[in-house]
C-alpha positions in Angstrom: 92.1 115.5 54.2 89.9 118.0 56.2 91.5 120.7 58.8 92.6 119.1 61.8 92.6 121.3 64.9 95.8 121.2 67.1 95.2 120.5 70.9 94.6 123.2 73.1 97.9 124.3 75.5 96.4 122.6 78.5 95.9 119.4 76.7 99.3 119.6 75.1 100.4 120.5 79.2 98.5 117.4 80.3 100.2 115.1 77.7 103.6 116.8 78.9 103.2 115.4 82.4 102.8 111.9 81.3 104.9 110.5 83.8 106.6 108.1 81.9 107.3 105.1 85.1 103.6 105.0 85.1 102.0 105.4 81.9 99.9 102.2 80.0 102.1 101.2 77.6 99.5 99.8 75.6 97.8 103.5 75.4 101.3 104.4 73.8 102.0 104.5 69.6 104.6 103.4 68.0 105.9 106.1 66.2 106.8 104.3 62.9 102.9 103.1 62.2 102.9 107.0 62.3 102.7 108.4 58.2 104.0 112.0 57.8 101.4 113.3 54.8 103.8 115.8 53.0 100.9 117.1 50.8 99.3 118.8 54.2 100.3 122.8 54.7 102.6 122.8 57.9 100.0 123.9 60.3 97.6 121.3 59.2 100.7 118.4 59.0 102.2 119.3 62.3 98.3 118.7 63.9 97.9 115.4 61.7 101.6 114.4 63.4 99.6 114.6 67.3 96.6 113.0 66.2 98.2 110.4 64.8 100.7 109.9 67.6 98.1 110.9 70.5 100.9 112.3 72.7 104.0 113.9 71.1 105.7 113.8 74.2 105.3 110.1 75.0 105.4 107.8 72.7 107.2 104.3 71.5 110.0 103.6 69.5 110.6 100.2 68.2 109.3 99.1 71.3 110.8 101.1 73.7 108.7 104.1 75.4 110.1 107.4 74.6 109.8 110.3 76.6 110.5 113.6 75.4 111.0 117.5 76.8 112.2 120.5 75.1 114.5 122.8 77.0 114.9 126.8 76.2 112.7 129.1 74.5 111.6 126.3 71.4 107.6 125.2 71.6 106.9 121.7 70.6 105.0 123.4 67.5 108.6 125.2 66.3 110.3 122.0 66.9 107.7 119.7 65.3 107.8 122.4 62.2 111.5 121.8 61.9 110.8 117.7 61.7 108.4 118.2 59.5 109.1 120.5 57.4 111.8 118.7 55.0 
């Protein structure tokens, strides 16, 4: 698999904001047709994660749309490396 950039902060902002009463659900991924690939360094998995899931922040979940936020002083990258990371 080739390097895989991650989004830049104002794009990861942007996808943040989805507002969640509004968004196209049929833009949305379900987040088990998402594939974790274990082989992948963490940087590179972690970036793989957001393409593959388009926005980390919004997303579905068996058919429910899930919006997510992180509170305190832990990025979406530290908290995606935690998830990932096993």
């Amino acid at each position: 698999m080739k390097n895989i950039e991650m989004p830049a902060l104002e794009e990861l902002q942007e996808m943040a904001a989805v507002d969640i009463r509004t968004v196209d659900k049929s833009t949305l991924v379900e987040l088990d047709d998402v594939e974790i690939h274990e082989e992948l360094p963490q940087a590179e998995r972690i970036a793989d994660y957001i393409k593959q899931i388009k926005n980390p922040y919004c997303y579905k979940s068996h058919g429910v749309v899930v919006k997510i936020s992180f509170a305190g002083k832990c990025s979406l990258e530290e908290s995606l490396s935690r998830c990932i990371s096993m």
